[in-house]
N, C-alpha and C positions, 0 to 999 in steps of 0.2 A: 399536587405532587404525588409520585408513585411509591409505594412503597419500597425501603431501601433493602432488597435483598443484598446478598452481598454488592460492596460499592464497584465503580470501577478501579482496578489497579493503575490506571493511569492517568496521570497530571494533568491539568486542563495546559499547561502549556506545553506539553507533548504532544498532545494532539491539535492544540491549533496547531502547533510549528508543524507538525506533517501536513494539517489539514492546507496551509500556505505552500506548502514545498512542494505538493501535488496537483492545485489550481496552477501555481506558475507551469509546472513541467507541461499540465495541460494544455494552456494557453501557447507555448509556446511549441507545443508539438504539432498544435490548430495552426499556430502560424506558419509551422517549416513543411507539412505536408501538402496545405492548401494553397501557398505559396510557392517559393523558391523551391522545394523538393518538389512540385507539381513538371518544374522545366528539369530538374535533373530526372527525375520517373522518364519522362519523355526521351531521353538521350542514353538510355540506357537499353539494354538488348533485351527483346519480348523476353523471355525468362525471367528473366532478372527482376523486369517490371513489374512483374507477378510478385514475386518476390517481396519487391518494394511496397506493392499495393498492402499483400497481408500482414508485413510488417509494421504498416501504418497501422492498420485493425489492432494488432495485438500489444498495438505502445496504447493506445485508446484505451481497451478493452484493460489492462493492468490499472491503468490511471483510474476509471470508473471503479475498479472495485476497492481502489484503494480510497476514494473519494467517500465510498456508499460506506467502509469499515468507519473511517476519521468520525464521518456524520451520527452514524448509531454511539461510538463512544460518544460524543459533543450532546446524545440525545442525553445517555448515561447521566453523564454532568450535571445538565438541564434538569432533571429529574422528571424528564419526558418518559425515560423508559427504563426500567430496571435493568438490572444487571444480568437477572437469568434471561429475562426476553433480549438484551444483547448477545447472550452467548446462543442461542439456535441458531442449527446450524443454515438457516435461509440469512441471519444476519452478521455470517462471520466470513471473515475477506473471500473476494470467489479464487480460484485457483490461476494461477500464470499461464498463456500459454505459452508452448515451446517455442522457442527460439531456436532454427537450426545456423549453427553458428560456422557453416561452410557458405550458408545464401546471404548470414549477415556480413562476412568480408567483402561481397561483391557490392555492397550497397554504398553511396558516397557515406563521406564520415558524418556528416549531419546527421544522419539517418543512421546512422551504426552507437553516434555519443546519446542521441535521443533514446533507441532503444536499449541500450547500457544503462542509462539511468532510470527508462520505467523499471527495467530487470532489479538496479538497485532498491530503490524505491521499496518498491513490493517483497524484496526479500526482508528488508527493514522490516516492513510492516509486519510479515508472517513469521518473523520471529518474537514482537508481541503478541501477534494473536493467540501463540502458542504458548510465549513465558505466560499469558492471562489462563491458563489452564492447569498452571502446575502451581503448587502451594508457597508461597513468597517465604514460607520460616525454612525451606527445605533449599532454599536455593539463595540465600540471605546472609551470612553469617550473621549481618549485625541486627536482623527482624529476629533468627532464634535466640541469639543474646538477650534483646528486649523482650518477648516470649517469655524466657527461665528468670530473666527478674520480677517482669511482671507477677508469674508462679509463686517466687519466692517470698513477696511483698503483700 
């Protein structure tokens, strides 16, 4: 076991439940690209198809990093990996990319709910990886309550 720098601030069942909510979107983003979105890409206007192609990339590409974050907290847990070595910055969520959201209307809606949801997703995710950075009694009413009693006792 590692030693326990500071722990993770988050629940093991927070992060399985992302760790699940991010294989499925995965899995089923595997499905609708290589699939059925394979014959809509096709019927779509060379632009656009481009389009659709990097769009696939970048519903991946969120998914994977939100996968690679779930796994380093799950290591957290484990007591595979401490807390400070979770927070460098090689193992904290990788960045989004853009989405221009004039190429995303052109896309069928398969492809516009999929990447709507990696976009949710990943903001979800990136707004722990940030509350994980800022001090829990400063942003808690009821941790600095427990704090000033703790204090007081």
């Amino acid at each position: 076991m590692i030693d326990a720098a500071p722990e993770s601030p988050f629940h093991a069942r927070l992060t399985d439940s992302l760790y699940v909510e991010a294989m499925a979107l995965a899995e089923t983003a595997r499905g609708y690209f290589d699939g059925i979105g394979r014959n809509e890409r096709d019927a779509l206007d060379p632009v656009v198809r481009v389009a659709f192609s990097c769009e696939s990339l970048k519903v991946t590409t969120r998914l994977m990093h939100v996968i690679a974050w779930v796994l380093t907290q799950r290591a957290v847990q484990a007591g595979e990996m401490n807390w400070d070595e979770a927070r460098q910055p090689v193992r904290r969520l990788g960045a989004s990319p853009d989405t221009d959201e004039v190429q995303l209307a052109l896309l069928p809606e398969a492809a516009q709910a999929l990447t709507q949801a990696s976009l949710d997703l990943h903001r979800r995710v990136e707004r722990l990886d940030t509350l994980a950075d800022t001090d829990p009694s400063a942003t808690s009413p009821v941790l600095a309550l427990q704090a000033r009693l703790g204090r007081a006792f």
